[in-house]
N, C-alpha and C positions, 0 to 999 in steps of 0.2 A: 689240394686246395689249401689255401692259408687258415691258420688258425685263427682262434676270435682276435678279430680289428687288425689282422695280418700280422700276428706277434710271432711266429714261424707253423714249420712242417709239422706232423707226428700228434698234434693233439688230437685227443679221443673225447669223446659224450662223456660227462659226468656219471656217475652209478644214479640209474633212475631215471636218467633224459631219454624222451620219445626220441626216437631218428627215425629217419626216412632215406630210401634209397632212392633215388633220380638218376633217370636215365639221358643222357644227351641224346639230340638227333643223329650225332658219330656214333654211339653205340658205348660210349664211354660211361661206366656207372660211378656215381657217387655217394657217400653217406651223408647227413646233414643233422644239424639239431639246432632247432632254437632257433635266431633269427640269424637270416642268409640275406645277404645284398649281392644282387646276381647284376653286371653291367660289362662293359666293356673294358673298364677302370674302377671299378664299384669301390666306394670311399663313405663311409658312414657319416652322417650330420654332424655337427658340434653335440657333444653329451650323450650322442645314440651310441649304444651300446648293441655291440654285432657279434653272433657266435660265428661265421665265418663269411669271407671277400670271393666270390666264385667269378674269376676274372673269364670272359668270351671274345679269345684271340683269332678264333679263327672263322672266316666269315662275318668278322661282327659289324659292316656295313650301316646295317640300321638299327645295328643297337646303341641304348645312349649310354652316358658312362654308369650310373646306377639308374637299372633300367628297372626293377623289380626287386621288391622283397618278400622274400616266403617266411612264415612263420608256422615253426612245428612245434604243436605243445599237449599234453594233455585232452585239450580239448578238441584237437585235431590239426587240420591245414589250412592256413591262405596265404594268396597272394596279393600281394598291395603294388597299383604301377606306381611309378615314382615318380610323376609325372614324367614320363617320356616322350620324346617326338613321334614314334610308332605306336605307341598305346600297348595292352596286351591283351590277348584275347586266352578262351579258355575252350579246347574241345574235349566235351566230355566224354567219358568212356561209350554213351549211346550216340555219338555222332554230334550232337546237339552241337551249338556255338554262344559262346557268351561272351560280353567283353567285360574289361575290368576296368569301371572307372576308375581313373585317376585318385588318391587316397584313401576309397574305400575297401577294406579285405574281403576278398572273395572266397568263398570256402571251398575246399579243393577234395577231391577224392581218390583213391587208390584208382589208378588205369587216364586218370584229366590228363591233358598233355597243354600246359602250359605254352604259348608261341609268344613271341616278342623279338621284334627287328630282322625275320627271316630263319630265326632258328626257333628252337624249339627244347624243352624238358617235358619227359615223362612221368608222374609218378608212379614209381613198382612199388611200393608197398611200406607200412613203416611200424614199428618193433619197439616194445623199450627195453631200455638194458639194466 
């Protein structure tokens, strides 16, 4: 995945940043910290500031170009839609369903599986370093 605002490869969490490990619907795991813009093309606003672009090439159908964003921090997790055309919904580790209005953060918990445009992220679990 690109580093913050897709400045390259190889960058690591700062000493002391929460992270989180996310799991793709492929099976594919990732690290994260801070705030993540997850799309098709995911492109951060004029002046927002992004710790990393999690572009979704394959299958991404009904996803939009920045379809969601997660924020991991201290106080925990959420998800914010970004106003998207699919919306995102939220299934909790007991089954439950929840959607995520459009700009408001949902708070998220270890095992939620995030879904937006047909795919889907997991959360496994998140550590700080």
């Amino acid at each position: 995945w690109p580093a913050p605002n897709g400045a390259g490869a190889g960058a690591t969490a700062r000493v002391g940043d929460v992270r989180t490990s996310l799991v793709w619907d492929t099976g594919r795991h990732v690290t994260v910290s801070g705030r993540v813009l997850i799309g098709r093309d995911p492109a951060a606003a004029d002046g927002e500031i992004v710790d990393h672009l999690l572009p979704v090439t394959t299958g991404s159908v009904g996803v939009s170009k920045t379809h969601l964003l997660l924020e991991i921090g201290m106080g925990g997790i959420t998800v914010t839609d970004r106003q998207s055309t699919n919306g995102v919904r939220v299934v909790r580790a007991d089954g439950s369903i929840e959607r995520c209005e459009p700009g408001a953060p949902l708070p998220l918990d270890t095992g939620d599986a995030v879904h937006f445009g047909g795919r889907f992220i997991t959360i496994a679990g998140a550590a700080t370093g």
